[in-house]
C-alpha positions in Angstrom: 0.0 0.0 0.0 2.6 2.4 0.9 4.2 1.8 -2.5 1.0 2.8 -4.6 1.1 6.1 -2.1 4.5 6.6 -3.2 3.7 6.4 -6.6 0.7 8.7 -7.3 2.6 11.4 -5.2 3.7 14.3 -8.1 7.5 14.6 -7.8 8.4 18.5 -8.2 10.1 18.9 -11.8 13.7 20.0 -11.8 14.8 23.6 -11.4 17.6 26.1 -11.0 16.3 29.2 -10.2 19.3 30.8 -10.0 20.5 29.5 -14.3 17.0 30.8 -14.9 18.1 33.9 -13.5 21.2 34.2 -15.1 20.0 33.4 -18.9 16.7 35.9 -18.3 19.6 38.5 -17.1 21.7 38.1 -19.6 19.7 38.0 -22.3 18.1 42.0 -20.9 21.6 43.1 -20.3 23.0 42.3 -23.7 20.3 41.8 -26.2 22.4 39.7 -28.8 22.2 36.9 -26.4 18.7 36.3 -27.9 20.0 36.0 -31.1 21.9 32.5 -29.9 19.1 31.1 -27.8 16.0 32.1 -29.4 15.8 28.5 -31.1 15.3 26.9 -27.8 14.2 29.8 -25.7 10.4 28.8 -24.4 8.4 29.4 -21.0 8.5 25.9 -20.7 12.3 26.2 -19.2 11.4 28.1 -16.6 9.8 26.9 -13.5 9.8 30.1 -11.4 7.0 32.3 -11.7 8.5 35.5 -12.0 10.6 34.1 -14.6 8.2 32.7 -16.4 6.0 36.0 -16.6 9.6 37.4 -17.8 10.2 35.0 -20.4 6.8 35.8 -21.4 7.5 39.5 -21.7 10.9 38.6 -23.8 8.7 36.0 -26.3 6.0 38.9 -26.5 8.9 41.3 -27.8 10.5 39.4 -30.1 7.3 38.8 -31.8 6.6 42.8 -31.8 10.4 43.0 -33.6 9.7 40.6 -36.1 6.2 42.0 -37.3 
């Protein structure tokens, strides 16, 4: 029984808060950074909630620069 327990309980997905922190700040302090990631860049890499309203903001102005 305890093994079904363990089982159904979610297990957290991995973070770093702190390389989220460091690729959201270095792509606002030097905007070519972009440029290299943007293939990969999603919200989806970002568990933290104030990043991920960030990376939002980021994917939002790309998208304004393309149009």
């Amino acid at each position: 029984m305890l093994e079904n327990t363990k089982k159904k309980q979610k297990t957290p997905p991995p973070s770093a808060v702190e390389v989220e922190e460091i690729v959201l700040g270095s792509i606002l302090i030097e905007s070519t950074v972009i440029d290299r990631v943007i293939s990969d860049f999603s919200v989806n890499l970002f568990f933290k909630k104030e990043n991920i309203t960030i990376a939002k903001a980021i994917i939002e102005q790309i998208g304004r620069a393309h149009v």
